[in-house]
C-alpha positions as CSV (number, residue, x, y, z in Angstrom):
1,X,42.5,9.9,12.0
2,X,40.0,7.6,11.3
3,X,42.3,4.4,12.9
4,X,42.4,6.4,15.8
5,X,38.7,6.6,15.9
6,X,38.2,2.5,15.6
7,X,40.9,2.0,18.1
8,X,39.1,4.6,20.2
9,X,35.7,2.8,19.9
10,X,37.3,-0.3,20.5
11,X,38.3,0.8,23.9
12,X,35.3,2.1,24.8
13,X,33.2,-1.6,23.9
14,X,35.7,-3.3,25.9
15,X,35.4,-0.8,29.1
16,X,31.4,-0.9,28.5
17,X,32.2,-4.9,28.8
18,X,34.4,-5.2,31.8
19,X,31.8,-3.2,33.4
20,X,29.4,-5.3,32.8
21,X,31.4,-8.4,33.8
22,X,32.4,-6.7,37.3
23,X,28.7,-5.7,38.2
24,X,27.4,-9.0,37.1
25,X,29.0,-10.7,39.3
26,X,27.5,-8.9,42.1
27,X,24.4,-10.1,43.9
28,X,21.1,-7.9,43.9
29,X,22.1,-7.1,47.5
30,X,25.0,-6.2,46.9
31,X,24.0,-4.0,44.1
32,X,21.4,-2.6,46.6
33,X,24.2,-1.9,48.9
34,X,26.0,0.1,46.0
35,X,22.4,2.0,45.2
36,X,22.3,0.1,41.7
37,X,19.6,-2.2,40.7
38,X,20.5,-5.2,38.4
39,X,18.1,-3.8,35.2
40,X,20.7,-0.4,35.7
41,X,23.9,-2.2,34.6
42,X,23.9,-1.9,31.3
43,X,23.3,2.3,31.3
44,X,25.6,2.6,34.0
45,X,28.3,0.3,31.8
46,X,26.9,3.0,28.9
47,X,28.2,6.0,31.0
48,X,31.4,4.9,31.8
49,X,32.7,3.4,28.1
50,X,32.0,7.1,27.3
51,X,34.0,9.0,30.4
């Protein structure tokens, strides 16, 4: 039970970091373009580690 919990967190930091990755590469406009400013990343990488 409590493996599958790391392994479980684990996942989730490295979906909260390929987020990141993927939206940092974008440029502000075409963040704007998405409705996401730059300073939103990290909540919106926040939301999906946990979904």
């Amino acid at each position: 039970m409590f493996v599958a919990f790391i392994l479980a967190r684990i996942r989730a930091y490295w979906r909260y970091r390929q987020t990141i990755r993927e939206l940092m590469q974008f440029t502000d406009r075409e963040l704007e373009d998405l409705g996401i400013s730059r300073y939103e990343i990290d909540v919106i990488a926040r939301q999906n580690a946990v979904s």
